[in-house]
C-alpha positions as CSV (number, residue, x, y, z in Angstrom):
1,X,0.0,0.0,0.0
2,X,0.9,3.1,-0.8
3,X,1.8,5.8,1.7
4,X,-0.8,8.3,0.1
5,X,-3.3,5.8,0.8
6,X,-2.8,4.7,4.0
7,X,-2.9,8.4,4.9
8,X,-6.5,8.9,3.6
9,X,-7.4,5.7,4.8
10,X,-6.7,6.4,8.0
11,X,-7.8,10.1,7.8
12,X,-11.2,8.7,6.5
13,X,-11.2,6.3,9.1
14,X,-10.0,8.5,12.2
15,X,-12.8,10.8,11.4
16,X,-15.7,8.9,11.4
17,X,-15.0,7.2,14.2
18,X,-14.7,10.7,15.9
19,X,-18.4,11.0,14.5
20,X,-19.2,7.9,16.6
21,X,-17.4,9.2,19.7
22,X,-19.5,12.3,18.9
23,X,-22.3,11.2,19.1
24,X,-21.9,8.4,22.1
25,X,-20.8,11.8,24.0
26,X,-24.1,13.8,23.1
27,X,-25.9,10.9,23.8
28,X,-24.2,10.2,27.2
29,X,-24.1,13.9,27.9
30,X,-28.1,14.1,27.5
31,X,-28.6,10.8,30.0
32,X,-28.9,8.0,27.5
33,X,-28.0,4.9,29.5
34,X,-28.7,2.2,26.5
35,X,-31.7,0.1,25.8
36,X,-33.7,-1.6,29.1
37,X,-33.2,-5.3,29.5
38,X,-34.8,-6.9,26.3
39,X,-35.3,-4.2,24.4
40,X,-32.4,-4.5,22.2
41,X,-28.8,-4.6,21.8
42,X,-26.4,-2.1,23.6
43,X,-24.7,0.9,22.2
44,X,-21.7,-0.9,22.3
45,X,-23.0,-3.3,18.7
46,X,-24.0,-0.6,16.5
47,X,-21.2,1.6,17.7
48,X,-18.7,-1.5,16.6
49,X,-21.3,-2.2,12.8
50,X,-20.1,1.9,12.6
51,X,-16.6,1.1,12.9
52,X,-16.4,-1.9,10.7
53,X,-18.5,-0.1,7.7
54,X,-16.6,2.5,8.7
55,X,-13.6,1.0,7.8
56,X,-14.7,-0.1,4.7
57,X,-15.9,2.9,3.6
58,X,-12.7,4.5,4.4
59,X,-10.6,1.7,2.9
60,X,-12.6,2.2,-0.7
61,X,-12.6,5.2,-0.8
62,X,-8.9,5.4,-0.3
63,X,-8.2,2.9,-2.8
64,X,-10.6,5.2,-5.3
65,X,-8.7,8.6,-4.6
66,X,-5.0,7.3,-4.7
67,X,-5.3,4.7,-7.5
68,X,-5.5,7.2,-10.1
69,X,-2.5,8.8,-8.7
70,X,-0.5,5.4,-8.2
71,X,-0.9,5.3,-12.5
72,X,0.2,8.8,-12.7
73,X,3.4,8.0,-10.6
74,X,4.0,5.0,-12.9
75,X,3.8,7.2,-16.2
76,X,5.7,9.4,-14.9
77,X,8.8,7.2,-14.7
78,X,7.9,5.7,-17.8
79,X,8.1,8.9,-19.3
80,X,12.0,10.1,-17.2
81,X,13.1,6.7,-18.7
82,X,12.8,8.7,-22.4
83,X,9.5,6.8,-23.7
84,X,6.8,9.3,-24.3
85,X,4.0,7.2,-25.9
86,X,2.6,6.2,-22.4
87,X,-1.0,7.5,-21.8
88,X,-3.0,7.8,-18.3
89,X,-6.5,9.4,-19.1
90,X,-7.5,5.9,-20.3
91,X,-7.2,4.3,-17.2
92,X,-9.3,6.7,-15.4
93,X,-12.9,5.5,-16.9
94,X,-15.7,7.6,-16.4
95,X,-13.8,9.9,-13.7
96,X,-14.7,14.0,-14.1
97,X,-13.1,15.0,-11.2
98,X,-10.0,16.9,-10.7
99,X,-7.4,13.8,-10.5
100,X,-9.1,12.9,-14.0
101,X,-8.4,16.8,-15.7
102,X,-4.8,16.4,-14.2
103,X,-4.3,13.2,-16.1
104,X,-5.5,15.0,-19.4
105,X,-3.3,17.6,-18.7
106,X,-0.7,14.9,-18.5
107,X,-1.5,13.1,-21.6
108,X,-1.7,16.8,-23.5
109,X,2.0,17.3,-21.7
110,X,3.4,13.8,-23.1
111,X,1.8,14.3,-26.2
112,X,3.7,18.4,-26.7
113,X,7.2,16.2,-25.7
114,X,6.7,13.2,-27.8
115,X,5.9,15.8,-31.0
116,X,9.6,18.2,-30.1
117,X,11.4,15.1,-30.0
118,X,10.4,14.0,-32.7
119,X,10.6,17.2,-34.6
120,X,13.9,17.4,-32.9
121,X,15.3,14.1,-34.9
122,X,14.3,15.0,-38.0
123,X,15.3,18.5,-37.7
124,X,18.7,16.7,-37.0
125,X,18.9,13.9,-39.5
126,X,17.9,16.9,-41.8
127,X,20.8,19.4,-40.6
128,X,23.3,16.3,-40.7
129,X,22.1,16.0,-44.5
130,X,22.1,19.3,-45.4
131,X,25.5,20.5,-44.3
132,X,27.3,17.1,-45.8
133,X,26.4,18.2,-49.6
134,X,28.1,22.0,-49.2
135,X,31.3,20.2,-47.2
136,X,31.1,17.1,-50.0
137,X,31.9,20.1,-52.7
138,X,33.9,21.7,-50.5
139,X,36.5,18.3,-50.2
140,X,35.6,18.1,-54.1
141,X,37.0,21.6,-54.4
142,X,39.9,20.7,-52.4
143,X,40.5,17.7,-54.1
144,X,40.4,19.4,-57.7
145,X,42.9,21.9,-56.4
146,X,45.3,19.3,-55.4
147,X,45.5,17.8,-58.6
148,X,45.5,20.6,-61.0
149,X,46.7,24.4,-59.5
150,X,46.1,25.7,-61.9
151,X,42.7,25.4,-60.7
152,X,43.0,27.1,-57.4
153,X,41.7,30.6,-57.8
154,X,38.3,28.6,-59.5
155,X,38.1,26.5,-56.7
156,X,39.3,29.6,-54.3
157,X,35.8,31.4,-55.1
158,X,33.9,27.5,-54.9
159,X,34.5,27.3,-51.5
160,X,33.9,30.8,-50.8
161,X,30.3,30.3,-52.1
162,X,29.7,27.2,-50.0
163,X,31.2,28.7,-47.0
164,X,28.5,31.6,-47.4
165,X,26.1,29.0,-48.1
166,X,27.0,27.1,-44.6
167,X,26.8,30.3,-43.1
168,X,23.3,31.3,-44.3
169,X,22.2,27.6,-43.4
170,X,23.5,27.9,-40.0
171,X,22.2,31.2,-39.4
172,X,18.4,29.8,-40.2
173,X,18.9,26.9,-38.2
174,X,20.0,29.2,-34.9
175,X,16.4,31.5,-35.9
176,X,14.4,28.6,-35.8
177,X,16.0,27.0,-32.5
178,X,15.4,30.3,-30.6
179,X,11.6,30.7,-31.8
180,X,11.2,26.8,-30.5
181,X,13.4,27.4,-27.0
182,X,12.7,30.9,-26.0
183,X,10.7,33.0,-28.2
184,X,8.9,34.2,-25.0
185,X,11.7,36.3,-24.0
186,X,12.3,38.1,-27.3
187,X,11.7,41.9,-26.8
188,X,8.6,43.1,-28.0
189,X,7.3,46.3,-29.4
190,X,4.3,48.7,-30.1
191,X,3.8,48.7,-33.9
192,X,1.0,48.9,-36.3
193,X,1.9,45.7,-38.7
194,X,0.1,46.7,-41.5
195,X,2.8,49.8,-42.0
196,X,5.4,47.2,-41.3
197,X,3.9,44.9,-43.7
198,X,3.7,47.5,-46.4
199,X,7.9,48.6,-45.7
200,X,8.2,44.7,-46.7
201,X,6.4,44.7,-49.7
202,X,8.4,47.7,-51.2
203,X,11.6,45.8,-50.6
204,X,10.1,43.1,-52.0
205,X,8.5,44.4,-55.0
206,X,11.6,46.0,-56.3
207,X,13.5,42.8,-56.2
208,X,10.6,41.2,-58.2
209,X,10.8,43.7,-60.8
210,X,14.1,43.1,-61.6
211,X,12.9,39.4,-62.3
212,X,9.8,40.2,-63.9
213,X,7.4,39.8,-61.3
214,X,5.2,42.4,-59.2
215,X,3.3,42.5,-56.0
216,X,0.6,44.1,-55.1
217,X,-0.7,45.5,-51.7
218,X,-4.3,45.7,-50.7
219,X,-5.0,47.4,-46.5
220,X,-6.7,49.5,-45.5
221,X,-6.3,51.2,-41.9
222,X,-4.2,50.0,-38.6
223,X,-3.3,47.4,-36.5
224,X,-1.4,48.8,-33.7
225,X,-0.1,46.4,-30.9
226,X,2.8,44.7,-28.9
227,X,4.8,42.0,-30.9
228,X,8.2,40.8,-31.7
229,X,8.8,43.0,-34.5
230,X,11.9,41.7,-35.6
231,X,10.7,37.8,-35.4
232,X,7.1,39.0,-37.2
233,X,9.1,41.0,-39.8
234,X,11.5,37.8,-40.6
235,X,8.0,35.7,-40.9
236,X,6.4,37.9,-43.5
237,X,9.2,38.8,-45.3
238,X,9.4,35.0,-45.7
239,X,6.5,34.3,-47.1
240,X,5.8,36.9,-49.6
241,X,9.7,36.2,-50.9
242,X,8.4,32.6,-51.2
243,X,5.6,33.6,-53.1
244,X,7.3,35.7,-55.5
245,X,10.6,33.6,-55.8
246,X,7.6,30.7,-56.9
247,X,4.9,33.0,-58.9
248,X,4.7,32.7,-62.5
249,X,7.6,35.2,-64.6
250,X,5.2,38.3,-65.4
251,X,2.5,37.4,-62.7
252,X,2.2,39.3,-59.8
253,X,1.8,38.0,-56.3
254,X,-1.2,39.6,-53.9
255,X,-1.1,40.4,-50.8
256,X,-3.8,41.5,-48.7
257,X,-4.2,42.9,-44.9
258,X,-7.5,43.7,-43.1
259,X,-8.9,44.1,-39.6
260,X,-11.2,41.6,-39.3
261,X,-14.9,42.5,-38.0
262,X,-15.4,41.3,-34.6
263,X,-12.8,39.7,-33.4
264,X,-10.6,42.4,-33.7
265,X,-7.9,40.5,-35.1
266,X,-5.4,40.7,-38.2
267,X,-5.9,38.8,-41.8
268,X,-3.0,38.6,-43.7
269,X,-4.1,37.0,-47.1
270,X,-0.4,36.3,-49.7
271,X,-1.6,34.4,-53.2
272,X,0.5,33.5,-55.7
273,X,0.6,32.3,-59.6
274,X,2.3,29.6,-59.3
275,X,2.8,25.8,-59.6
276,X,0.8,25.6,-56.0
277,X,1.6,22.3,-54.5
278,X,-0.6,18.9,-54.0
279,X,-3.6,18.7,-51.8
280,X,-1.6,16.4,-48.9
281,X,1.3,18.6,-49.0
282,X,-0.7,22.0,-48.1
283,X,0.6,21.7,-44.4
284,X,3.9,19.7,-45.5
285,X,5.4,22.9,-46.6
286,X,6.0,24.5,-43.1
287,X,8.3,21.3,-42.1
288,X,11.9,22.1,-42.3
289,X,14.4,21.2,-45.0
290,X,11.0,20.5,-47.1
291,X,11.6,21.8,-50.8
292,X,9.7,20.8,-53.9
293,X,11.8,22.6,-56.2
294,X,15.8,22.1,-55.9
295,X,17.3,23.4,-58.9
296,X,19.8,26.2,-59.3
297,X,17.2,29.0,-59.6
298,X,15.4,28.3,-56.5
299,X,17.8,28.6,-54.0
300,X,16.8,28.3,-50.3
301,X,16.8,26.0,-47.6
302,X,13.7,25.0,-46.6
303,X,13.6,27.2,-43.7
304,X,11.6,29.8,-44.6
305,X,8.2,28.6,-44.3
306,X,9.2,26.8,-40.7
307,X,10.5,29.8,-39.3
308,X,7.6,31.8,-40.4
309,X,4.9,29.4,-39.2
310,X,6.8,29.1,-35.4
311,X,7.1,33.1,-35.4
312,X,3.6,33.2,-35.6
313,X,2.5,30.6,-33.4
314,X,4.9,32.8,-31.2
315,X,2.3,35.5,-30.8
316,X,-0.8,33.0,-30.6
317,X,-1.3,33.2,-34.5
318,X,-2.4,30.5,-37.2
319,X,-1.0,30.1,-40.8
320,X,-2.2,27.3,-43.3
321,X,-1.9,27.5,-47.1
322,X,-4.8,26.6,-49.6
323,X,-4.5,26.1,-53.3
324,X,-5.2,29.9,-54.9
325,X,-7.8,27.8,-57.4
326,X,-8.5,26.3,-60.4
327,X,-5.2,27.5,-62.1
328,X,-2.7,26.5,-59.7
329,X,-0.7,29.0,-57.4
330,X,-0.8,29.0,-53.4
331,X,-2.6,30.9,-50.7
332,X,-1.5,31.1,-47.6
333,X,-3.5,32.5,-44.9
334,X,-2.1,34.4,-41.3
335,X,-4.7,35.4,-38.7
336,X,-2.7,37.1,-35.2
337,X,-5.5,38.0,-32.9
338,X,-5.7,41.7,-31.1
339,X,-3.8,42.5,-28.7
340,X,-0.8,39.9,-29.1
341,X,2.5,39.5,-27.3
């Protein structure tokens, strides 16, 4: 037996039979002497039936309040020994008590650790293979220069633009690390986010010109509150350069902001021309390292899309994409509600 149960059980137990002593006192106290001579059987029997049901009583419902937590303790070192597939809220049955919303939360807890790790191994498998194809060419590079040196000042500015290339890598991995570890302790700021959306959209509609592309920015009014500007910035700048980096050459990509009704919140609407990407890949597209186009032309990690979707989710936001329609193209949606943080 446990020693949360013999405590209750004894607790239980202690205080009924103060009940008893209770109320042999109040009846002693008022002159009660027992039953006459064959009228019945003396205090003394029912006061012992109390104490016996008593005990029972105490015993199951003991056994009912700590055997919940007994399966909770049992989990929990299930879950210290690194397996986080275990599950409680099963074994309570019909229970709606407190114990029974503490196991849910439990189950919600085991189910948030089981989904990092996991997101944690492929993120790794998928930095391991990522970094080994710009140090491959790298040794390649080193390699060719051995053999010919001619070839050095070629091979010189190779390694230079995978060196860059590791950088640039490593400096999206470290962004998306700190949004998963501690993007409640980013700074935040009072901003209106449609003006910072619109200073975006200039940048980025000057760098699609000079590839033939446009954007075009639909808002109306202002959405002034506290956020992370500099993570927020990094997440829309990321997906309207997707958008225009995958749009159709002399399509323009659409971006719309509104207040929405209400609610109170923000609508950020970004819709592209181009390929768009299959139906059971729509949510596929935020993973890291995920990239459905790897030629030359479409350079990029992967990242984007990742770091965008945990920057917003940062500030208690949602982002999904859609197809834009019948034509092809992608839409993806952000709503941030009002008054983030």
């Amino acid at each position: 037996m446990g020693r949360l149960f013999q405590k209750l059980f004894f607790s239980f137990w202690l205080a009924m039979m103060v009940s008893f002593a209770a109320g042999a006192l109040f009846l002693s106290f008022f002159g009660y002497r027992g039953p006459s001579p064959g009228d019945g059987p003396p205090i003394l029997l029912p006061t012992a039936t109390g104490a016996l049901v008593a005990f029972a009583f105490s015993y199951a419902l003991a056994w009912y309040l700590s055997r919940p937590l007994r399966h909770l303790r049992q989990a929990l070192h299930t879950v210290a020994k690194g397996d986080f597939t275990v599950r409680v809220r099963p074994l309570m049955g019909r229970r709606r008590d407190e114990i029974a919303d503490l196991c849910r939360d439990f189950d919600a807890m085991t189910d948030r650790l089981q989904q990092l790790v996991e997101t944690r191994q492929r993120l790794l498998h998928d930095i391991s293979h990522e970094l080994r194809s710009p140090l491959t060419r790298m040794q390649a590079a080193i390699g060719l220069m051995r053999q010919d040196p001619g070839k050095t000042a070629a091979m010189v500015d190779r390694m230079e633009v995978e060196t860059q290339r590791l950088d640039a890598m490593v400096g999206e991995v470290l962004t998306l690390a700190r949004l998963e570890v501690d993007s409640g302790v980013i700074a935040r700021e009072r901003v209106d986010l449609i003006e910072l959306l619109a200073a975006i959209i200039e940048d980025a509609a000057f760098e699609a010109e000079a590839a033939g592309r446009h954007v075009r920015f639909s808002a109306h009014g202002a959405f002034v509150t506290t956020v992370a500007a500099e993570v927020l910035c990094r997440a829309f700048e990321n997906i309207i350069r997707n958008a225009v980096k995958y749009t159709a050459e002399g399509t323009a990509v659409d971006v719309t902001a509104e207040v929405l009704p209400g609610t109170g919140g923000l609508r950020v609407v970004v819709e592209d021309s181009g390929p768009g990407v299959p139906d059971d890949m729509l949510d596929k597209i935020f993973d890291p390292f995920l990239r459905f186009d790897a030629s030359p032309q479409r350079e990029g990690y992967g990242l984007g899309l990742a770091i965008a979707r945990r920057a917003i989710e940062s500030h208690h936001g949602r982002v999904w994409a859609e197809r834009a329609g019948p034509t092809g193209g992608l839409r993806l949606e952000v709503r941030l509600p009002e008054g983030v943080v």
